[in-house]
C-alpha positions in Angstrom: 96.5 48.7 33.1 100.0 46.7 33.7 103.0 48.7 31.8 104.8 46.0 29.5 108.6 45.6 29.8 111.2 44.3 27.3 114.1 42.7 28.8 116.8 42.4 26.4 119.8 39.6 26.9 122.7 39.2 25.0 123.4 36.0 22.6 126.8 35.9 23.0 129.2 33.5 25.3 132.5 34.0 24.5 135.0 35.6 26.1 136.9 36.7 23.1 139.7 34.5 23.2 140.6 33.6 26.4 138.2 30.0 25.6 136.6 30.4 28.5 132.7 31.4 28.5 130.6 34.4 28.9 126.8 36.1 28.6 124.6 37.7 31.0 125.3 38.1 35.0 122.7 36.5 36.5 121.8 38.9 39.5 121.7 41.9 36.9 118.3 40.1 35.0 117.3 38.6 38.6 117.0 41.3 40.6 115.3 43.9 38.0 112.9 40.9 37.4 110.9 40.5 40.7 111.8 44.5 41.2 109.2 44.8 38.3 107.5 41.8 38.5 106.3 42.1 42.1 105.1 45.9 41.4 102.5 44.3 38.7 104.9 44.6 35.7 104.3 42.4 32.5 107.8 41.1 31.5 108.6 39.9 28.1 112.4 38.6 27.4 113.9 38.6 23.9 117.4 38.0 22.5 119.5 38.4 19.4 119.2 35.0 18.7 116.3 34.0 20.5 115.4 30.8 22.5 118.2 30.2 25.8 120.6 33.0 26.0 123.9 31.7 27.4 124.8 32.8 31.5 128.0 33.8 32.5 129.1 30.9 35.0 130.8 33.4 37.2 127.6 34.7 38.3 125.9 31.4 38.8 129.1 30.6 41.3 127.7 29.8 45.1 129.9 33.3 45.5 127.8 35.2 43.2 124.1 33.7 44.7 121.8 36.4 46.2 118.3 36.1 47.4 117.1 37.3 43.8 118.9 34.8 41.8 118.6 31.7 43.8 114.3 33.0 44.0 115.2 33.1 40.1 116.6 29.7 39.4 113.9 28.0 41.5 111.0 30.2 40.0 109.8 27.6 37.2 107.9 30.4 35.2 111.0 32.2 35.1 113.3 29.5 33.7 110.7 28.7 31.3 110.4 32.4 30.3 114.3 32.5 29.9 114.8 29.2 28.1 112.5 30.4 25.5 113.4 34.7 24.5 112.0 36.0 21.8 114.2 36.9 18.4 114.8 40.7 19.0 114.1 41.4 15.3 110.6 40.6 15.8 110.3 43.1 19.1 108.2 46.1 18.3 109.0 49.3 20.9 105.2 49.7 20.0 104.3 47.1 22.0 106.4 48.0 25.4 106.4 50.7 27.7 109.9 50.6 28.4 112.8 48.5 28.1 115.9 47.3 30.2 119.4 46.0 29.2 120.9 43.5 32.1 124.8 43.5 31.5 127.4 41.1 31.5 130.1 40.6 29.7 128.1 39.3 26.4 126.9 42.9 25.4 129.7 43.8 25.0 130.3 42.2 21.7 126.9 41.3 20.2 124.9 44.2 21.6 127.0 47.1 21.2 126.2 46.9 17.6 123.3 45.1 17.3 121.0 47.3 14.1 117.7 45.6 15.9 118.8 46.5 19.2 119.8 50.5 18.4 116.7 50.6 15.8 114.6 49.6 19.2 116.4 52.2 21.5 116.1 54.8 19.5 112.4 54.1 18.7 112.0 53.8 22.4 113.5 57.3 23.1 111.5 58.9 19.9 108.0 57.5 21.6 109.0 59.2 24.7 110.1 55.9 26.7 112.3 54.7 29.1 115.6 52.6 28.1 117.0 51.6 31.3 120.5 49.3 31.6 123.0 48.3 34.0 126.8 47.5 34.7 128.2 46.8 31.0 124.7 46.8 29.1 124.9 50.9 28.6 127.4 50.1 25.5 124.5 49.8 23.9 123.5 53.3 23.9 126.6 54.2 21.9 125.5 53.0 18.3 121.8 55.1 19.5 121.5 58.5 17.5 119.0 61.6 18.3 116.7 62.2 15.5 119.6 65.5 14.7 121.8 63.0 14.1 124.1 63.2 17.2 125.5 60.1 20.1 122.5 59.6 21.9 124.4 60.2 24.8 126.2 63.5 24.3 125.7 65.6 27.2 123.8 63.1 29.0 124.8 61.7 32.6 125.0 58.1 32.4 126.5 55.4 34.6 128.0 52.0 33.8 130.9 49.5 34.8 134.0 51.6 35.3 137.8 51.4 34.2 138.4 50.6 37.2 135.5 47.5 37.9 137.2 45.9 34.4 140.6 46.0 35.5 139.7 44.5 39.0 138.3 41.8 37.5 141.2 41.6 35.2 139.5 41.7 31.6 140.3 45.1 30.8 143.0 43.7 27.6 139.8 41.2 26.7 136.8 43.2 25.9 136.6 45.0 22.6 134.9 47.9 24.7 135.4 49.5 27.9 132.0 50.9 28.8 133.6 54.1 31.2 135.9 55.1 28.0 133.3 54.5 24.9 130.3 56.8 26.6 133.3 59.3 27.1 134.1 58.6 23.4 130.1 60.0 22.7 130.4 62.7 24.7 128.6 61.4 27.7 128.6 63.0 30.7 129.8 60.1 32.7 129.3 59.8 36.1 130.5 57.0 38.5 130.8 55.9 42.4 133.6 53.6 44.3 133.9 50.8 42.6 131.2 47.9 43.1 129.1 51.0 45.2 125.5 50.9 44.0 125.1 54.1 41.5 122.4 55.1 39.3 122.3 57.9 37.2 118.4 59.2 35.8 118.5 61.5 32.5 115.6 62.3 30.9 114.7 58.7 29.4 118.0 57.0 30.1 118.6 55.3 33.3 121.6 53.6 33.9 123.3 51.8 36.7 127.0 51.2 37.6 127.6 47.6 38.6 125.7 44.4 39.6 125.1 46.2 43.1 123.7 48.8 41.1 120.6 46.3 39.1 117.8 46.5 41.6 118.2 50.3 42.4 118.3 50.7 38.4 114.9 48.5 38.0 113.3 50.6 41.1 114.0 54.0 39.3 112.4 52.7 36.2 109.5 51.9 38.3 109.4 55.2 39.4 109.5 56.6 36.3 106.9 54.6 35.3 104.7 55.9 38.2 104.5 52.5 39.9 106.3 53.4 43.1 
């Protein structure tokens, strides 16, 4: 029987107010996608506002191309998947055996506090399943609580894009979040490699990966965990 993932995308493409755009990072949805795709997994894609969720043009730049994305952007079944998300208020964790939180920038402001998205977490982790993201996508385990109550993430080792990551690409007076500083903030135990240096941090249910380096190691632990490797 094929284990069903949810791949969640953010909605949101600006970057606060700098006028210039923002949204997901393109090799941080490609790569985990044939990762699970190839090893048999169904993938369902969903959004806070549903239909095409916005890219961030940096990481569609002829600098940013890897094997996975350009595979991506000519894979027609992909585009069509991706042009058409479903409303995340209407995904069920019922229905999915895990699910998995590409970053970029976007998350950052609609995702962090997104009630659909942290109801869907926390459901995820009270079934017993895994809730895997990478680079800036693990801000949106901070809104998750434990069924006690308490940050999701206290006492947990979890990875994401560093202090140091933001400010080399000069956005750390932009975000509303730094990811390193507001797991911290929940009592994470935070854990991080060189900068840009694949990472990946497994705890229990959470997986989480550093950077955009980091997304196809992050997809291949879920697969692990999900007994498919």
């Amino acid at each position: 029987m094929s284990e069903n993932v949810l791949i969640v995308l953010t909605s949101h493409d600006q970057l606060g107010d700098t006028g210039k755009k923002t949204g997901f990072w393109l090799e941080e949805l490609a790569a985990p996608y044939y990762v699970l795709k190839d090893a048999g997994v169904s993938l369902t894609l969903a959004s806070p506002m549903g239909g095409q969720p916005p890219v961030d043009p940096s990481s569609d730049a002829e600098e940013s191309h890897t094997e996975a994305t350009r595979r991506f952007e000519s894979d027609a079944e992909a585009q069509a998947a991706l042009a058409s998300t479903h409303r995340l208020s209407e995904m069920t964790a019922d229905d999915f055996d895990a699910v998995f939180y590409p970053g970029g920038h976007g998350p950052l402001w609609d995702l962090a506090e997104d009630a659909d998205s942290i109801r869907l977490i926390e459901t995820f982790i009270t079934q017993g399943k895994p809730v895997a993201s990478v680079c800036h996508a693990p801000i949106v385990l901070v809104g998750a609580r434990t069924e006690a109550g308490e940050p999701l993430v206290k006492g947990r080792e979890v990875t994401g894009f560093t202090n140091g990551e933001e400010a080399a690409v000069g956005l750390t007076d932009v975000v509303p979040h730094r990811v390193e500083d507001a797991l911290q903030a929940c009592g994470a135990d935070y854990a991080k490699a060189d900068d840009f240096a694949p990472y990946v941090r497994v705890d229990g249910q959470l997986i989480t990966g550093q950077n955009p380096p980091s997304s196809a190691p992050t997809a291949q632990a879920l697969l692990e965990w999900l007994g498919k490797r």
